[in-house]
PAZABA-904228 format. One record per residue (C-alpha): x, z, y; residue in three letters; residue number from 0. Coordinates in steps of 0.02 Angstrom, whole numbers, plus 32768, in hexadecimal, padded with zeros to 4 digits. Each point is the difference from the previous one (the first is absolute). Example, Ala and Ser with C-alpha at 12.3 -4.5 7.8 and 13.67 -1.06 7.14 Angstrom:
<atoms>
{atom {8267,8186,7F1F},"ALA",0}
{atom {8045,7FDF,80AC},"SER",1}
</atoms>
This chain:
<atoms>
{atom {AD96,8B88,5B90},"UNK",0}
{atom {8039,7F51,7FFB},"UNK",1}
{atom {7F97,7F70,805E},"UNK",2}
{atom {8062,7F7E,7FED},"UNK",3}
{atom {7FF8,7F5B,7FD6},"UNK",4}
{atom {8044,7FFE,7F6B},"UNK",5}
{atom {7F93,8099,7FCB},"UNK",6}
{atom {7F6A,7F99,8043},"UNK",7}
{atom {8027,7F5C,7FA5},"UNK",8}
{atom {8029,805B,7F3E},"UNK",9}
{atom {7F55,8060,8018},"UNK",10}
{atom {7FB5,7F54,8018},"UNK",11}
{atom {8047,7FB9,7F62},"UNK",12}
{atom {7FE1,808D,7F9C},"UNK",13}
{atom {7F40,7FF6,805A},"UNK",14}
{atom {7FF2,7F43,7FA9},"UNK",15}
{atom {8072,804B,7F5C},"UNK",16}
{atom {7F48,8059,7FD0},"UNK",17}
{atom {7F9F,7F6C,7FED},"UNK",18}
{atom {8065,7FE0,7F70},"UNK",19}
{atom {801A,80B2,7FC6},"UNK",20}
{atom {7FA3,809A,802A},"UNK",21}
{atom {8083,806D,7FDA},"UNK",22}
{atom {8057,7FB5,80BC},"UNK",23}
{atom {7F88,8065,8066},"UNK",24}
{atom {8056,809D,7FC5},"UNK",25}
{atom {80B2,7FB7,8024},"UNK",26}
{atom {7FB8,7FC7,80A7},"UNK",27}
{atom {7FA7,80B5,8024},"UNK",28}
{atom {80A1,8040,7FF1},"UNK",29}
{atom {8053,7F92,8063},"UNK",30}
{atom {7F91,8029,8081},"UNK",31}
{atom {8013,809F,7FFB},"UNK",32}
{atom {80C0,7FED,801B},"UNK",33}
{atom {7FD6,7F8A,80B5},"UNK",34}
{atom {7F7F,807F,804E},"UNK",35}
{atom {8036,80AB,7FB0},"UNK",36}
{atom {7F76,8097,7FE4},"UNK",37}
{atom {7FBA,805E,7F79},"UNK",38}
{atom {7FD0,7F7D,7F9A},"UNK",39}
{atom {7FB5,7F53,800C},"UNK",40}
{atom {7F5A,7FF8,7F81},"UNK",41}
{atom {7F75,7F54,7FD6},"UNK",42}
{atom {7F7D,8020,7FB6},"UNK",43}
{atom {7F6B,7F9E,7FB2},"UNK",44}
{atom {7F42,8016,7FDB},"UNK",45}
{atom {7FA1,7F94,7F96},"UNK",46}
{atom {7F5B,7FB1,805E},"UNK",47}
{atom {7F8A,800F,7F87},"UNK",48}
{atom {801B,80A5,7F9C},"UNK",49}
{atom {805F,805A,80A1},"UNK",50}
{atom {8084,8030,7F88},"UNK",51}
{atom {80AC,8016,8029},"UNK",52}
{atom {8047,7F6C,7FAE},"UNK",53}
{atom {80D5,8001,8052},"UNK",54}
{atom {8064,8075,8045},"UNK",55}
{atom {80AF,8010,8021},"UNK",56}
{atom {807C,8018,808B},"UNK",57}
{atom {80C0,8042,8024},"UNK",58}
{atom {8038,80C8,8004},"UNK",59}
{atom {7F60,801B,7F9B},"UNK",60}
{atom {7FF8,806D,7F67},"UNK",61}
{atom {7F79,7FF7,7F8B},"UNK",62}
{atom {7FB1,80BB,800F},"UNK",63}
{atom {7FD8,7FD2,80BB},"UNK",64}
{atom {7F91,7F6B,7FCB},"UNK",65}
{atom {7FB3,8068,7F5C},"UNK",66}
{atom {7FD7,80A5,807B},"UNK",67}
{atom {7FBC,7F88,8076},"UNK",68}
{atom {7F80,7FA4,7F7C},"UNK",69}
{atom {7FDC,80AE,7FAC},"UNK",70}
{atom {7FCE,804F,809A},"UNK",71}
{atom {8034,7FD2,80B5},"UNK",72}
{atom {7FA0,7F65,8012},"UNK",73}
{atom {7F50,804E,801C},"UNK",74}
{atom {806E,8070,8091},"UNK",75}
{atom {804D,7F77,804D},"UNK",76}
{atom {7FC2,7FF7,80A8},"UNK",77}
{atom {8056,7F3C,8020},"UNK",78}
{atom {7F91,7FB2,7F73},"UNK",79}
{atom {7F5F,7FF4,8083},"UNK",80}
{atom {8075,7FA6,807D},"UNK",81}
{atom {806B,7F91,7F88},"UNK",82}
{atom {7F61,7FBC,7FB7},"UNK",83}
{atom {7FB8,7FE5,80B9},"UNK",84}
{atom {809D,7FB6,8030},"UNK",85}
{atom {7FFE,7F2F,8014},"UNK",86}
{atom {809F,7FB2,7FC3},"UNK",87}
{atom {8093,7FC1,808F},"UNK",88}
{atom {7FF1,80A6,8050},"UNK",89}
{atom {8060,809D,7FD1},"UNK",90}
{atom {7FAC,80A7,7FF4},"UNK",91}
{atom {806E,809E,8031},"UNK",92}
{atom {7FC1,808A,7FCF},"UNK",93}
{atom {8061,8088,8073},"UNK",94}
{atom {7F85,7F9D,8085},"UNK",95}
{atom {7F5B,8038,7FA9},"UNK",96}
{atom {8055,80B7,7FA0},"UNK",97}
{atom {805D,805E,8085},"UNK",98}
{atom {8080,8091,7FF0},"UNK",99}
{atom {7F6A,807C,8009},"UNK",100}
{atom {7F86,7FB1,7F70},"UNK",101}
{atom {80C7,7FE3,7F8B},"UNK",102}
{atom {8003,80B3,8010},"UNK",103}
{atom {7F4D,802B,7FBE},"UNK",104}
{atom {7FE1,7F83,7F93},"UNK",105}
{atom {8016,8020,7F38},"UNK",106}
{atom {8043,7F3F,7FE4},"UNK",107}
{atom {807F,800A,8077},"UNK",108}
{atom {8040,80BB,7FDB},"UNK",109}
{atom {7FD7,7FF8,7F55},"UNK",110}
{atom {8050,7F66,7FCC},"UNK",111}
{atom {8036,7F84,8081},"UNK",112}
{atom {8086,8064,806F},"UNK",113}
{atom {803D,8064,7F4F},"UNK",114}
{atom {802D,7F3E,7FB7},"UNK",115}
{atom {8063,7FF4,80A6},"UNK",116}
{atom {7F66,7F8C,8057},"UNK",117}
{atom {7FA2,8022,80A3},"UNK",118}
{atom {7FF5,7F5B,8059},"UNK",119}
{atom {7FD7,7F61,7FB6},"UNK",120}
{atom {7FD6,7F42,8036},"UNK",121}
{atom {7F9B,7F92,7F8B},"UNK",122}
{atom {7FC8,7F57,800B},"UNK",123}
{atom {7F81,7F9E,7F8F},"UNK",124}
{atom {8058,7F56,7FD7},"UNK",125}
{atom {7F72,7FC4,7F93},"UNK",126}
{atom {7F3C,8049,8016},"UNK",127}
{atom {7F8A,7F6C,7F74},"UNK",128}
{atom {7F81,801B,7F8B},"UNK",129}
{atom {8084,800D,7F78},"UNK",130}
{atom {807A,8085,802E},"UNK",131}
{atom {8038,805A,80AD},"UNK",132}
{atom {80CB,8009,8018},"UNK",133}
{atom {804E,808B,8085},"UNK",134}
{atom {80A8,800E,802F},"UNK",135}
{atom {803A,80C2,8045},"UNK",136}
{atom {808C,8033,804E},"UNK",137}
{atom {801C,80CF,7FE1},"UNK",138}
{atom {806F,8050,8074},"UNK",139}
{atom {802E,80BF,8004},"UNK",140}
{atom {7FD6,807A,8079},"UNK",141}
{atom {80AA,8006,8054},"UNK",142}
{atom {8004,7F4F,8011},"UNK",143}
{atom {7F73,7FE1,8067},"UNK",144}
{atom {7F82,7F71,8003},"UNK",145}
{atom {804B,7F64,7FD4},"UNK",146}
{atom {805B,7FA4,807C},"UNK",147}
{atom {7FDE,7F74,8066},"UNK",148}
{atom {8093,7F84,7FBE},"UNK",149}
{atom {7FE3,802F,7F50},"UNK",150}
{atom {7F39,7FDE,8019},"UNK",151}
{atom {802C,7F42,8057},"UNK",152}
{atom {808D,8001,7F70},"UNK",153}
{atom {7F57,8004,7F74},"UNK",154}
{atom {7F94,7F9E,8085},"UNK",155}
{atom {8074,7F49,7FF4},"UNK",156}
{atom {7FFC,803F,7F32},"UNK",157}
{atom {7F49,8017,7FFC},"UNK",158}
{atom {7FC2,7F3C,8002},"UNK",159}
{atom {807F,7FDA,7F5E},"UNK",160}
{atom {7FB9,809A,7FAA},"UNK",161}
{atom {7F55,7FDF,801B},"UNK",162}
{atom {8020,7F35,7FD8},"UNK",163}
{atom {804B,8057,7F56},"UNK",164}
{atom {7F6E,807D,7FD4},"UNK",165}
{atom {7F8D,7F76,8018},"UNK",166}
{atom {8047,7F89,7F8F},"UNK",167}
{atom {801A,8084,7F89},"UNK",168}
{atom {7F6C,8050,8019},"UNK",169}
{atom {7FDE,7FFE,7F33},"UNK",170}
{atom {809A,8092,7FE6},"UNK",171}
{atom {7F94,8066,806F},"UNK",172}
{atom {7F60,7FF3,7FA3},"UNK",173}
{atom {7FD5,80A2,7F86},"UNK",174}
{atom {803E,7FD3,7F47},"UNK",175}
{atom {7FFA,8075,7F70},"UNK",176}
{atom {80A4,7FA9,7FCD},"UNK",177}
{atom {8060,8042,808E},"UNK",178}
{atom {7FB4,80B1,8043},"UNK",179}
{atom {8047,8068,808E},"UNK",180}
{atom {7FE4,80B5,7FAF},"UNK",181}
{atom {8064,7FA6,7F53},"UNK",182}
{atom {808C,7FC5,8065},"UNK",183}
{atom {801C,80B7,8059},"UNK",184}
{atom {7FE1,8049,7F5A},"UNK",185}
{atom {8095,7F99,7FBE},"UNK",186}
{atom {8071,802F,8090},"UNK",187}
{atom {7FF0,80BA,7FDC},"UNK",188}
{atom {80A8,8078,7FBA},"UNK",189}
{atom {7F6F,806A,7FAF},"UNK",190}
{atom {7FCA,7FCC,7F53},"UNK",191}
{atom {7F44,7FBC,801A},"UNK",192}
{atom {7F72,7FC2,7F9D},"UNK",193}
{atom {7F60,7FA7,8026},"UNK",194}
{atom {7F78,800B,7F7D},"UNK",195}
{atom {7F5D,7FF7,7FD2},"UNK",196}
{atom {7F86,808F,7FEE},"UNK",197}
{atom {801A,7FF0,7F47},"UNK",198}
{atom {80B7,7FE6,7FFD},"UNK",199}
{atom {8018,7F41,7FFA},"UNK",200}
{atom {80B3,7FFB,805E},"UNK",201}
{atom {7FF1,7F86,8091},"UNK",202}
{atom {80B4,8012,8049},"UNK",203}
{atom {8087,806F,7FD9},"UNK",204}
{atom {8091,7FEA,8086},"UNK",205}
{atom {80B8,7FFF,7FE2},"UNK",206}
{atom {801B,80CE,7FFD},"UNK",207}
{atom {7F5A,8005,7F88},"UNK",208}
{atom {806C,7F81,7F8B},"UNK",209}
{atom {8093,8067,800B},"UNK",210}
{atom {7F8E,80A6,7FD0},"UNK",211}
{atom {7FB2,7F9E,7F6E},"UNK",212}
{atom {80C0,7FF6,7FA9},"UNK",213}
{atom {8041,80B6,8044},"UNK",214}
{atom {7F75,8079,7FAB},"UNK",215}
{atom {7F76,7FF1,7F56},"UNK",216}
{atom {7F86,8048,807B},"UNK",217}
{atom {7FAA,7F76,804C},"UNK",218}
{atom {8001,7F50,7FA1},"UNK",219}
{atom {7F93,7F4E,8029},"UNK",220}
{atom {7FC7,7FB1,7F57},"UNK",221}
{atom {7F9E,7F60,8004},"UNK",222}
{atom {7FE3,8013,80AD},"UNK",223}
{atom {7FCB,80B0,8001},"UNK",224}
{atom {8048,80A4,8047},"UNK",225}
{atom {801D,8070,7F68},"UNK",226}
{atom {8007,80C1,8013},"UNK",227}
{atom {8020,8088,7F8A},"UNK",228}
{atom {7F56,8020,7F96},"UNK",229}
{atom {7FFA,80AE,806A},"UNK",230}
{atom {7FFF,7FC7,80A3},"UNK",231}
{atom {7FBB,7F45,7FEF},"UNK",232}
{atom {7F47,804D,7FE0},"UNK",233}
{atom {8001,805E,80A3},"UNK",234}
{atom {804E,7F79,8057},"UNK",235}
{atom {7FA8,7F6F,7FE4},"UNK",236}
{atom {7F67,8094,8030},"UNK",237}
{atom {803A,8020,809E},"UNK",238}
{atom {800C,7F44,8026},"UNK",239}
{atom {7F59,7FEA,7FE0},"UNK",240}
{atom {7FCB,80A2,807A},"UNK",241}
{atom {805A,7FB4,8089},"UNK",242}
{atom {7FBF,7F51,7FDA},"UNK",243}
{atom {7F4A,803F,7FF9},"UNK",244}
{atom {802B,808C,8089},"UNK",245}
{atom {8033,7F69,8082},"UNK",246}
{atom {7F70,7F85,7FD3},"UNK",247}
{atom {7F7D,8094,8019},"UNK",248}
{atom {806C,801E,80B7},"UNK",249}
{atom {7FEB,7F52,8032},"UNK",250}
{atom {7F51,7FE4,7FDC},"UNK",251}
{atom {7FDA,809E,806B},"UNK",252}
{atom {805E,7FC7,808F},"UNK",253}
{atom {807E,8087,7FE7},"UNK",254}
{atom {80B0,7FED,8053},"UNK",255}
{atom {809A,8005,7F63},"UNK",256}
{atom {804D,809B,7FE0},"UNK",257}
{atom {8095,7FAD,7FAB},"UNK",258}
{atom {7FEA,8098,7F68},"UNK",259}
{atom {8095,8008,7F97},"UNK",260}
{atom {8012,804D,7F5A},"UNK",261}
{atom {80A5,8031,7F9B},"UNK",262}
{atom {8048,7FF3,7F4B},"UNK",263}
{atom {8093,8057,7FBE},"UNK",264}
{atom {8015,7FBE,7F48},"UNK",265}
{atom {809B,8064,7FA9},"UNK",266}
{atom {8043,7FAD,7F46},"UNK",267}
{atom {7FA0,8034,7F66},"UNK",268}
{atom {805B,8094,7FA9},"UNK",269}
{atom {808D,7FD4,7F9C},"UNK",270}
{atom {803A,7F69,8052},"UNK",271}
{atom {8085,8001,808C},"UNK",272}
{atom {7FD0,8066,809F},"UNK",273}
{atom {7FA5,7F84,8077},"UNK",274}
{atom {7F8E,800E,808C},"UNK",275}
{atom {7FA5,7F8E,8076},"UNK",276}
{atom {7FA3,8016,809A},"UNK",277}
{atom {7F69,7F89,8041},"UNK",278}
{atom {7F8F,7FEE,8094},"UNK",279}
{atom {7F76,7F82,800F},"UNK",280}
{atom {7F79,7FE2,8077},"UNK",281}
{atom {7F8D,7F75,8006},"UNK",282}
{atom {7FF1,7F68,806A},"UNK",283}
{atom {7F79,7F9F,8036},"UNK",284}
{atom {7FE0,7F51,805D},"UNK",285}
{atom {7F90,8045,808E},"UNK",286}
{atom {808A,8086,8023},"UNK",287}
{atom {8095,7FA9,7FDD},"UNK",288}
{atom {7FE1,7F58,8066},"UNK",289}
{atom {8006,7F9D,7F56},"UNK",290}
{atom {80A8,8016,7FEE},"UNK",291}
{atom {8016,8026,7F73},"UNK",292}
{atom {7F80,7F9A,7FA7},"UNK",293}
{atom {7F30,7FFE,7FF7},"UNK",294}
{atom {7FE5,8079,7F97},"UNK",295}
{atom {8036,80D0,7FF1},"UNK",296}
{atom {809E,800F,7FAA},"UNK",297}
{atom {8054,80B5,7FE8},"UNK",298}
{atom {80B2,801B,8051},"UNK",299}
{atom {806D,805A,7F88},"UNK",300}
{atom {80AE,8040,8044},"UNK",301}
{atom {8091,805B,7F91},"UNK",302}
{atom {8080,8073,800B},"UNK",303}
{atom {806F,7FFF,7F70},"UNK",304}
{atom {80BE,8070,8024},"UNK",305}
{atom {804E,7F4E,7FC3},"UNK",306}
{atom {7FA6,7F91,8059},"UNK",307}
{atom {8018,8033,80AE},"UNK",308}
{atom {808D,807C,8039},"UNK",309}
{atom {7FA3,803E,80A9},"UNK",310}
{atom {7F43,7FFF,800F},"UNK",311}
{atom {7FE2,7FA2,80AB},"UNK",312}
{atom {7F44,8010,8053},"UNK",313}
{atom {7F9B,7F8C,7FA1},"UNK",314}
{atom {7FF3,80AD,7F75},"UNK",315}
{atom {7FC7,806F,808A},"UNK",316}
{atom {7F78,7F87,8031},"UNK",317}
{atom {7FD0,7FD0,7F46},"UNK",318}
{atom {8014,80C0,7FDB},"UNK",319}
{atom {7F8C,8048,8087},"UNK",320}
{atom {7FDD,7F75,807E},"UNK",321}
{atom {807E,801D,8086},"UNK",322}
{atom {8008,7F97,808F},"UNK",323}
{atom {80A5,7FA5,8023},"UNK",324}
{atom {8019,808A,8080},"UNK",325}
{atom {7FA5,8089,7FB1},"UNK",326}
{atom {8096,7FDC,7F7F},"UNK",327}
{atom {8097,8007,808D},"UNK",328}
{atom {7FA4,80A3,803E},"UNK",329}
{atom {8009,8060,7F4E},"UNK",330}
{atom {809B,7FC4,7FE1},"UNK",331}
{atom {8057,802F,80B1},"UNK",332}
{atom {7FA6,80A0,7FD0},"UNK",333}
{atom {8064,8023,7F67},"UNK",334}
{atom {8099,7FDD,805B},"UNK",335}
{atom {7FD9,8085,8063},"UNK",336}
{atom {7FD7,7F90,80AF},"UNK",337}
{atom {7F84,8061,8078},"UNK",338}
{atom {7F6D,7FA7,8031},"UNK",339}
{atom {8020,7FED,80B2},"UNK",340}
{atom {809E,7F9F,7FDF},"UNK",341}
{atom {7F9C,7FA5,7F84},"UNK",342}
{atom {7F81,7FCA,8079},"UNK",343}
{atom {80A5,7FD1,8067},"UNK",344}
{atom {8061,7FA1,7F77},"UNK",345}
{atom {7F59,7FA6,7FCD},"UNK",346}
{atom {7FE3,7FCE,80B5},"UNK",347}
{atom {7F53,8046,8005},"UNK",348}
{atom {7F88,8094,8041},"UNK",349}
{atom {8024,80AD,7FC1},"UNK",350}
{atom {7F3B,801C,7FF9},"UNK",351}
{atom {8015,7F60,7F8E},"UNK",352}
{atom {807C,8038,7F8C},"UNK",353}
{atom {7FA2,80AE,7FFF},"UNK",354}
{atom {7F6A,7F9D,7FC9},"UNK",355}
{atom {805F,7FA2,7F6F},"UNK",356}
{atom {802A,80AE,7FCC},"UNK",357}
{atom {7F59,803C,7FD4},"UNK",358}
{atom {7FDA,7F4C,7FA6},"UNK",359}
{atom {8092,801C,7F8E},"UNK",360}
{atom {7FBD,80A9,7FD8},"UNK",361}
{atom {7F66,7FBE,7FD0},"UNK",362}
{atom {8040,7F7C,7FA5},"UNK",363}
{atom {808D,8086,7F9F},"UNK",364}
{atom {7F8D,8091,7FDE},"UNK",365}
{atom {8077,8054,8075},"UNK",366}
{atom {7FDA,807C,8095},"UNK",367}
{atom {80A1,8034,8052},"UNK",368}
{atom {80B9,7FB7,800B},"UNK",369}
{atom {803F,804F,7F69},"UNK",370}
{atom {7F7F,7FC9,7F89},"UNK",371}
{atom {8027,7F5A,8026},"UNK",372}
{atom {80B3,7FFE,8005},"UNK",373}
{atom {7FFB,8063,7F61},"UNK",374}
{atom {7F8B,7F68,7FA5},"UNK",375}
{atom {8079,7F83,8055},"UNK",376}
{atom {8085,8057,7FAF},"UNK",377}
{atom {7FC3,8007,7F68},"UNK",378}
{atom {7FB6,7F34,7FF3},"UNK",379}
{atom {808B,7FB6,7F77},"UNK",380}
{atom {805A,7F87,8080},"UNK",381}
{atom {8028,8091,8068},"UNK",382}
{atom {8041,8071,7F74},"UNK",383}
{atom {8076,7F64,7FD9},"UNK",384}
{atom {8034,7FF1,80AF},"UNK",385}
{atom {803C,80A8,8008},"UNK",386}
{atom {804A,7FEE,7F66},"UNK",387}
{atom {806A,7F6C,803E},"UNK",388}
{atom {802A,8057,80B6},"UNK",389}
{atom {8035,809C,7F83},"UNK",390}
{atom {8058,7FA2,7F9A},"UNK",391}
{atom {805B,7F94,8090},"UNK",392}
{atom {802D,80A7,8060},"UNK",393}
{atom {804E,804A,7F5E},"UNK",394}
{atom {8062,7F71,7FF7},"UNK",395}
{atom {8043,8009,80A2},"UNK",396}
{atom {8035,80C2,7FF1},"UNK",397}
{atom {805E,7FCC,7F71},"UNK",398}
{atom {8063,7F90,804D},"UNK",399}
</atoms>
């Protein structure tokens, strides 16, 4: 940690920098994060009048965290009912309401909050109007403990300047369709990604998609559109239109979102050069998303294309089959061959819990015992190219 002065006083500055730029609270987040230390320091926003999440950012934050928590830990998250009960000035810490006992029981915690290295976390509201509601947290691990009582009077002399700042720039806080949460995590992704519409109007391709679009003849945008091969376009644009109609008829029976996903594998037509491309879409929606990513359903399109990417990384085993973040370390420390109690022991969490996780991914993979699933995981392309690479590596270390 570092508390000092000097700490204190280029926070400040860097508090008053975002008035002018609101690109300064992420340089200050992560300044923060260097003075008090943790897991991660994370402020968040919701608009007032649609109750949309309308900012989020923070330091030691990656971009799956926030997307798994918008897609589905949000309507588990037992700190929602307090933070919105919570009056601003005052600090809310949560290991004071959720004790060892219910961390250990509870799906959001062992599910997705202790596997992203989080059990303990302070959060403050530093705005709470009719237009928009602003909390600062504080996520700490659970070998770190609660956080500590110089660190907390560190963010107490900060907390004035930062709530001086949110007010006067309470506007960059407000929900805009020109600056959307789920966009700006879409953007930060490795994994080529496409938002579009149920009829294939391309609403953002991020800076892997681009990449894809020059590296294969497979998947093209033309006026604006996401263009398929004739074979597989029909059934896509289809299946877009199941989900869509699928989700609306969910919603309007008060049915909780079972986040289906479907799968293409498009290969080159015959004759041309050997070429294949793998996709996984689901569809989002505003009332399950938060807003986020806009106010009306858009379809989430990820690729795996062997040029784009050289090692698949989660986001394909969530796309592919709806894997938790930690249903994902699970399989994969399964393939490597890690038993499950010293899973449960590397994740930090119950063995019953892990156990549990087991029989979701099953369900999710079509899979009923170990080797099924390690023999699919196997078998996905990105981990037929990482063998290849690890084969390849140890041949070339034999021959030398």
């Amino acid at each position: 940690m570092d508390l000092s002065q000097a700490r204190f006083d280029r926070i400040v500055n860097l508090i008053y920098d975002t008035l002018d730029d609101r690109g300064a609270w992420r340089r200050m987040l992560d300044s923060l994060h260097e003075a008090i230390g943790g897991r991660a320091v994370h402020m968040l926003a919701f608009d007032g009048e649609r109750g949309a999440l309308s900012y989020s950012d923070g330091a030691a934050m990656a971009p799956q965290i926030d997307l798994e928590y918008i897609q589905k830990y949000q309507f588990l998250d037992p700190r929602v009912g307090l933070l919105r009960r919570q009056s601003t000035a005052s600090w809310l810490h949560c290991h004071e309401h959720f004790d060892d006992a219910f961390a250990a029981a509870h799906p959001f915690y062992q599910e997705f909050l202790i596997p992203h290295g989080g059990r303990y976390v302070s959060a403050c509201k530093l705005a709470d109007t009719p237009e928009a509601t602003v909390i600062l947290s504080c996520l700490r691990g659970s070998a770190e403990g609660p956080l500590p009582a110089d660190a907390l009077a560190f963010l107490d002399r900060l907390r004035p300047h930062m709530e001086r700042a949110v007010r006067m720039g309470l506007a960059q806080f407000v929900y805009s369709t020109q600056a959307l949460v789920g966009h700006a995590l879409v953007d930060k992704l490795r994994q080529p990604v496409m938002l579009l519409t149920a009829t294939g109007d391309v609403v953002l391709a991020n800076a892997a998609a681009q990449c894809l679009l020059a590296s294969t003849s497979l998947v093209q945008v033309v006026d604006g559109k996401l263009v398929l091969p004739q074979r597989y376009r029909t059934s896509f644009l289809m299946q877009c239109g199941e989900l869509e109609t699928r989700v609306r008829n969910t919603i309007a029976q008060g049915k909780p979102d079972d986040k289906e996903s479907r799968a293409l594998h498009m290969r080159s037509e015959a004759g041309a050069a050997a070429d294949a491309l793998y996709a996984f879409f689901t569809m989002l929606v505003p009332e399950h998303t938060l807003g986020s990513f806009g106010l009306r359903p858009l379809v989430m399109l990820f690729f795996y294309h062997p040029t784009s990417v050289q090692v698949i990384d989660s986001a394909l085993l969530t796309a592919a089959f709806g894997l938790s973040h930690a249903e994902c370390k699970i399989a994969s420390m399964l393939a490597d061959g890690v038993p499950l109690k010293t899973i449960a022991d590397l994740l930090g969490v119950q063995y019953d819990t892990v156990r549990k996780q087991l029989l979701s991914i099953y369900q999710k993979t079509a899979t009923n015992r170990q080797p099924e699933l390690v023999r699919l995981l196997m078998n996905l392309p990105a981990s037929k190219l990482q063998r290849a690479l690890k084969d390849d590596s140890s041949r070339r270390l034999d021959d030398a």
